[in-house]
C-alpha positions in Angstrom: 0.0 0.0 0.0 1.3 3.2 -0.7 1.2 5.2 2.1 2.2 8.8 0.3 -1.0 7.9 -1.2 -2.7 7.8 2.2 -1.3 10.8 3.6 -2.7 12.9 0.9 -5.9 11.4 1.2 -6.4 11.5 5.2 -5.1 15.6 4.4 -8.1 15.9 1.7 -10.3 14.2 4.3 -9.5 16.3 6.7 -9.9 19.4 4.4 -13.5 18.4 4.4 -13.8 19.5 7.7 -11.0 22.7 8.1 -11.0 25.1 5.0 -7.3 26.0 5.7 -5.0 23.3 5.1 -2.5 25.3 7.5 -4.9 25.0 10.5 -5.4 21.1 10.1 -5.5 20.1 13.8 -2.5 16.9 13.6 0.9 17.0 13.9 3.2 14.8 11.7 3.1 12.0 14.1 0.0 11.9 14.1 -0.4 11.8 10.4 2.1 8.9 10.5 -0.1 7.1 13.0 -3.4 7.3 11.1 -1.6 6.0 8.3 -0.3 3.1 9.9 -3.7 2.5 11.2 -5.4 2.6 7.8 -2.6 0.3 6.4 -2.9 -2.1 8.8 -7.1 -2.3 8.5 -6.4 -2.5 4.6 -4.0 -5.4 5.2 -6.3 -6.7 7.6 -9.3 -6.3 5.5 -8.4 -6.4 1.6 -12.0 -6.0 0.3 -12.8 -2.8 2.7 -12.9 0.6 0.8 -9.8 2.7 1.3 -11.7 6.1 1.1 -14.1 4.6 3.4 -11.3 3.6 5.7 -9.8 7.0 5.3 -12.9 8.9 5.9 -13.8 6.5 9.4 -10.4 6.8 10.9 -10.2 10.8 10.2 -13.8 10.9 11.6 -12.3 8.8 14.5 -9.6 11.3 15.5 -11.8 14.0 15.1 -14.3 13.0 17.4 -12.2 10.7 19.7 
């Protein structure tokens, strides 16, 4: 899985949410982390959607 690929898409995600990209509320680590995370439920669960998975763990962070 690529997870360049990821990263972009959990910042688009979050974009949904913050209008400037310069106020998204995660550090680098935490980028890092929700990328692992989505890899891991990808490897875990081939078939899943990754923009689903995406959009659940940002939702996730956001409200956890």
């Amino acid at each position: 899985m690529e997870k360049l690929l990821i990263i972009k898409m959990i910042k688009n995600c979050f974009k949904q949410y913050y209008t400037e990209s310069d106020s998204l509320p995660l550090s680098n680590e935490d980028l890092e982390s929700l990328a692992e995370q989505i890899i891991l439920i990808k490897n875990e669960q081939p078939k899943s959607d990754l923009y689903e998975v995406v959009n659940d763990i940002v939702y996730e962070f956001l409200t956890g």
